[in-house]
C-alpha positions as CSV (number, residue, x, y, z in Angstrom):
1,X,-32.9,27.6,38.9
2,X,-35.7,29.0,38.1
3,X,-37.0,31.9,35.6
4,X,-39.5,33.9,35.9
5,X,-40.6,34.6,32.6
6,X,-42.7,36.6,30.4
7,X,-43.1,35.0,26.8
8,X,-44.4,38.5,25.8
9,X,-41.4,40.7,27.1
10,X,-38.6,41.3,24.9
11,X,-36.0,41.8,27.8
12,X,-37.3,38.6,29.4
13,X,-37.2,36.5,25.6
14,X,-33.5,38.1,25.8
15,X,-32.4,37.5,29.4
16,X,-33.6,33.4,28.3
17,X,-31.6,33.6,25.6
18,X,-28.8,34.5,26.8
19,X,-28.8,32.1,29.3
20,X,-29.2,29.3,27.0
21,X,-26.0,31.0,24.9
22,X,-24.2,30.3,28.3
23,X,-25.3,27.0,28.4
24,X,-27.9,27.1,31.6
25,X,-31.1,25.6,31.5
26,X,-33.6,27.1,34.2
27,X,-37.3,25.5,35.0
28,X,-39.5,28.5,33.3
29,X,-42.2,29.7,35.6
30,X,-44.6,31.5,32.8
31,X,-46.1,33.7,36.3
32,X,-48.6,35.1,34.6
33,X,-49.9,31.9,33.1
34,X,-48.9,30.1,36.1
35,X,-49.8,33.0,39.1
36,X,-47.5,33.3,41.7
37,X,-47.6,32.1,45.7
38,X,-47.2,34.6,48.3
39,X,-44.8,32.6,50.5
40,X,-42.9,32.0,46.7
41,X,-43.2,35.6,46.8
42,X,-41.8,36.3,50.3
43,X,-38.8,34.0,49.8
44,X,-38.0,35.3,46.4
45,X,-37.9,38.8,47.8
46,X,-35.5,38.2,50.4
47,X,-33.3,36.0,47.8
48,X,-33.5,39.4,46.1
49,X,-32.9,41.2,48.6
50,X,-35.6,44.2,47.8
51,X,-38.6,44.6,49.2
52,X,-42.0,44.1,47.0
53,X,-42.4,47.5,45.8
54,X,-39.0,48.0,44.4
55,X,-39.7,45.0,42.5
56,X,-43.1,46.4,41.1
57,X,-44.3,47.7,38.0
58,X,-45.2,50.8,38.8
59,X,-46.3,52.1,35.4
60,X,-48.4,49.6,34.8
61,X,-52.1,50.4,34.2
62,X,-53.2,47.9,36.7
63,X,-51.0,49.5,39.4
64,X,-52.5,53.2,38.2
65,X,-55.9,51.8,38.4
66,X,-55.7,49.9,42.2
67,X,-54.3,53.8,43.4
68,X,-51.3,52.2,44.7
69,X,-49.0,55.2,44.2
70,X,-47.6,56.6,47.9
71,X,-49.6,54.1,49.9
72,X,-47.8,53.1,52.8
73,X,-49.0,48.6,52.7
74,X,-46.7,46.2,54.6
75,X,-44.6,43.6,53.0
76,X,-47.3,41.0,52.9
77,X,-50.0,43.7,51.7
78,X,-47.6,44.1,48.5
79,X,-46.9,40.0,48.4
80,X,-51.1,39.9,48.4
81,X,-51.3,43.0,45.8
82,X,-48.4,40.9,43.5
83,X,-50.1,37.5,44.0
84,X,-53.4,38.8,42.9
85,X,-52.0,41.0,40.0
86,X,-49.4,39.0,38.8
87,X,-48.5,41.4,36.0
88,X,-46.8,44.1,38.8
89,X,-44.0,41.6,38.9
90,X,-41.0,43.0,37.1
91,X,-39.3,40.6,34.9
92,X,-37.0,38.6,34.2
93,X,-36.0,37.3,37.4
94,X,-33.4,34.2,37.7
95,X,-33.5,32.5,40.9
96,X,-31.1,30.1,42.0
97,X,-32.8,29.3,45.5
98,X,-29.7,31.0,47.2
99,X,-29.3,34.3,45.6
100,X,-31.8,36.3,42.8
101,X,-32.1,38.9,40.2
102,X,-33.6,41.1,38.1
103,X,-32.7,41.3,34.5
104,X,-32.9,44.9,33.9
105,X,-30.9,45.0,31.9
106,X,-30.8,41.0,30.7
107,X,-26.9,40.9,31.5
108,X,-27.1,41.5,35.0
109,X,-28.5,37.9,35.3
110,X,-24.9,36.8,34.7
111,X,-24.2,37.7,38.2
112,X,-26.0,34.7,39.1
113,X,-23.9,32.2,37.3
């Protein structure tokens, strides 16, 4: 498994925690230390099963200041924006190489499990 993980994030310090308080272990991928590869990207996407942009965050400055509100990009326009901006990338997000999610909130990780 693998975590996508933001050291910085409370939800994603929680959703870590409370997988270790149900005794999993996960490689951490620290993405923004790390950065992130688009066919990684693509993959985790469809493990997901969302599409880039409902994955994004969309309040953050970066996404405010690249005017990506209502544009209209293709799935591997958003992988490229993600890749390159690696901060857009909602977190947590468990991945099990079969099935993903979100941690919003941290619980919903325990799906995966």
């Amino acid at each position: 498994m693998i975590y996508y993980h933001n050291p910085r994030c409370s939800k994603s310090r929680q959703g870590l925690a409370l997988l270790e308080e149900n005794n999993v272990t996960p490689v951490v991928k620290e993405y923004l230390k790390e950065g992130l590869e688009a066919k990684e990207l693509d993959a985790l996407f469809t493990r997901l099963g969302k599409e880039p942009l409902e994955v994004m965050r969309t309040k953050e400055t970066v996404f405010k200041e690249l005017e990506l509100k209502g544009k209209d990009l293709s799935r591997n326009e958003w992988i490229k924006v993600i890749t390159e901006n690696p901060v857009l990338l909602e977190r947590p997000i468990l991945d099990t190489g079969v099935k993903a999610a979100v941690g919003r909130p941290p619980a919903d990780l325990l799906q995966l499990l």
